[in-house]
MDTraj code that builds the backbone (N, CA, C; nanometers):
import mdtraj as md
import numpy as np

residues = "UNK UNK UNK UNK UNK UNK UNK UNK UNK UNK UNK UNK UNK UNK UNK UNK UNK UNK UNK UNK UNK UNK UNK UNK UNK UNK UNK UNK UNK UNK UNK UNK UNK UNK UNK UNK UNK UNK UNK UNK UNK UNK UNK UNK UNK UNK UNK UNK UNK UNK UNK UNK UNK UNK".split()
xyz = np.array([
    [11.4327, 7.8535, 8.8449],
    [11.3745, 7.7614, 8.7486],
    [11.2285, 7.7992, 8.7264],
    [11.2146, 7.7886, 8.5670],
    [11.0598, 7.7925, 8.5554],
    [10.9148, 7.7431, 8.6373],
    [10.7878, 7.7635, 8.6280],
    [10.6738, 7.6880, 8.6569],
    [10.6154, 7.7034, 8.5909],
    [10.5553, 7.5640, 8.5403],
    [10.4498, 7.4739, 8.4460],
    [10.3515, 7.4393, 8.5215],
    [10.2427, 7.5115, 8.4698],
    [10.0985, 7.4335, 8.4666],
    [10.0474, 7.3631, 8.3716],
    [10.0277, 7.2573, 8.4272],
    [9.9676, 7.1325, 8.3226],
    [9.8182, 7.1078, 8.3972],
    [9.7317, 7.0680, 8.3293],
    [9.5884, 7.0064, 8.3515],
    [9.6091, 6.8732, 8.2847],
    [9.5349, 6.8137, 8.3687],
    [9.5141, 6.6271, 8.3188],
    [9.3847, 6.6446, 8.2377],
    [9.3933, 6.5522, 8.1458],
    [9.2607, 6.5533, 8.0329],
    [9.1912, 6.4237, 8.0840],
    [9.2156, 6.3557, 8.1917],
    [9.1296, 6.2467, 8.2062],
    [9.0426, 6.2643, 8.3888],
    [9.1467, 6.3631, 8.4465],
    [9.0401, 6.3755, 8.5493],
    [9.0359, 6.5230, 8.5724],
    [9.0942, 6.6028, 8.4800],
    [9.0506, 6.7392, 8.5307],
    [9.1408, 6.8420, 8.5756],
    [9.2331, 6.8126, 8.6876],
    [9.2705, 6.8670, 8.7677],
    [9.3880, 6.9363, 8.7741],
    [9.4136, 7.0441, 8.7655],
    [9.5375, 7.1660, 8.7328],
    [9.6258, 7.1370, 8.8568],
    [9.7663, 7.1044, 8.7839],
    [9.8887, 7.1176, 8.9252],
    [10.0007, 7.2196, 8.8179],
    [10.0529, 7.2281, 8.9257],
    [10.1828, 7.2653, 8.8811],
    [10.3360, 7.2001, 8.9130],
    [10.4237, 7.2450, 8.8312],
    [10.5520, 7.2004, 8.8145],
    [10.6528, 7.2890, 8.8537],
    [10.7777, 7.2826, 8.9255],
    [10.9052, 7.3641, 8.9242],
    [10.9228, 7.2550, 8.7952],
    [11.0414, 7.2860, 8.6927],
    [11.1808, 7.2326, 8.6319],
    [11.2552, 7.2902, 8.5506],
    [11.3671, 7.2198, 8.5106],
    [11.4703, 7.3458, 8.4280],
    [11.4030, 7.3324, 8.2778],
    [11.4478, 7.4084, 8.2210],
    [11.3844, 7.4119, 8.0763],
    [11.4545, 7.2860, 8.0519],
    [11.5617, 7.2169, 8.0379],
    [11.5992, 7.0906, 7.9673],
    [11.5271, 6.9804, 8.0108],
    [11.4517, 6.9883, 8.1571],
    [11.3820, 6.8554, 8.1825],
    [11.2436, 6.8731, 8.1393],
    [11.2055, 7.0654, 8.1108],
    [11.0460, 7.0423, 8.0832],
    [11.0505, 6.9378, 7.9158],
    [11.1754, 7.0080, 7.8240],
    [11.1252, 6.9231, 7.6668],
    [11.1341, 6.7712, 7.6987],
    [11.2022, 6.6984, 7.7953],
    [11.2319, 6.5404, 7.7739],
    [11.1086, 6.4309, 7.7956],
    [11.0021, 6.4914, 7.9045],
    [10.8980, 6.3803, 7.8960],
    [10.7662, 6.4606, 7.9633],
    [10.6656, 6.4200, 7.9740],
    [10.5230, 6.4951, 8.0059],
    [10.5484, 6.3887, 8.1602],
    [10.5347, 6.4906, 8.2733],
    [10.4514, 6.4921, 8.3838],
    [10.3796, 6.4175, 8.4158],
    [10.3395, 6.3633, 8.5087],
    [10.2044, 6.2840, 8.5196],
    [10.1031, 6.3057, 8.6374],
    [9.9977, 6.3083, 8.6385],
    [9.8927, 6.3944, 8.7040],
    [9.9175, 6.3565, 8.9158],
    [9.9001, 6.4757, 8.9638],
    [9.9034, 6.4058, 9.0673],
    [9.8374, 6.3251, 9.1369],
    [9.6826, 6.3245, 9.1125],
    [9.5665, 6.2916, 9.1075],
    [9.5326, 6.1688, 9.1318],
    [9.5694, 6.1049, 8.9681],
    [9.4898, 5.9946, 8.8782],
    [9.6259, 5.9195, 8.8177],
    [9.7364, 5.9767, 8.8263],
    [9.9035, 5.9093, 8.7822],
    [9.8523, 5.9485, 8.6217],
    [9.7725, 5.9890, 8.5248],
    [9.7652, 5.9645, 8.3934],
    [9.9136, 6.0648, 8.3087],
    [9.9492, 5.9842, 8.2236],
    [10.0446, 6.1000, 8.1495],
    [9.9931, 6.1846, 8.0670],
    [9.8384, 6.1954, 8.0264],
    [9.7569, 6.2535, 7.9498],
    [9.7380, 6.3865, 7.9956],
    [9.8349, 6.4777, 7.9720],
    [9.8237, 6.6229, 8.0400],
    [9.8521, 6.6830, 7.9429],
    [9.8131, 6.8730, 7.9291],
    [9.8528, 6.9570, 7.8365],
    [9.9148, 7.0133, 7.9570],
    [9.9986, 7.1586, 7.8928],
    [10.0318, 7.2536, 7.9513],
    [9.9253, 7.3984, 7.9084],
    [9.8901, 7.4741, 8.0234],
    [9.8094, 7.5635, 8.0720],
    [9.9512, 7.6921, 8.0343],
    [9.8824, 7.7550, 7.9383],
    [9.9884, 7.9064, 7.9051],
    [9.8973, 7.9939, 8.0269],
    [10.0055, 8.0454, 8.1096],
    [9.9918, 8.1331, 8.1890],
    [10.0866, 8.2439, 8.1961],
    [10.0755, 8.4050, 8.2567],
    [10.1519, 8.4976, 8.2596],
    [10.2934, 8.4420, 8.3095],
    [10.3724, 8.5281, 8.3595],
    [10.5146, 8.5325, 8.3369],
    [10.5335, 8.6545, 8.4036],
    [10.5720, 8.6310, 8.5202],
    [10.6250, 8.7027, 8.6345],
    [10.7991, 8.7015, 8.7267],
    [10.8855, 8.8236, 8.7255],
    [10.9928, 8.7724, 8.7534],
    [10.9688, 8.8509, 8.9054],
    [11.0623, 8.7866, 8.9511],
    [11.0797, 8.7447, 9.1705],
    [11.1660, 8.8105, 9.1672],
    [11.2284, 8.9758, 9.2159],
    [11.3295, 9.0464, 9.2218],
    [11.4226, 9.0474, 9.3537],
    [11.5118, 9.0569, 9.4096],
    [11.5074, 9.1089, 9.5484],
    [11.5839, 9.2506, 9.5090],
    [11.5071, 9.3161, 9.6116],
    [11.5635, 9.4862, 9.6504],
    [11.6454, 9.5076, 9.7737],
    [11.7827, 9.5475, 9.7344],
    [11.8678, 9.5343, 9.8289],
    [11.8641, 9.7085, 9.8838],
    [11.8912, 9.7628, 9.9736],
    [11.8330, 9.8243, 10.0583],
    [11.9793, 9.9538, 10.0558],
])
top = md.Topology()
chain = top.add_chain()
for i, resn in enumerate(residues, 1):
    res = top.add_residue(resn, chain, resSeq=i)
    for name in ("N", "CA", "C"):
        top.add_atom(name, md.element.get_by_symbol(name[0]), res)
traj = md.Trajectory(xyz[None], top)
């Protein structure tokens, strides 16, 4: 499953998220912080986790 970074616009503070893409479109997050639902999402790179079997 994906990870989302969101920042809160009322106190600041960058967390992040695991969820599946169908639960990121249904509702915004809420800060861990301050509880506010007033968050964007933070575009960040895009990295895939391989395993190398031997």
């Amino acid at each position: 499953m994906p990870t989302y970074e969101y920042r809160c616009e009322k106190c600041g503070k960058k967390f992040s998220r695991v969820e599946s893409i169908s639960e990121h479109g249904r509702r915004r997050p809420s800060c861990p912080k301050c509880k506010s639902t007033k968050v964007s999402q933070l575009f960040t790179s895009f990295y895939a986790k391989t395993a190398k079997k031997s």
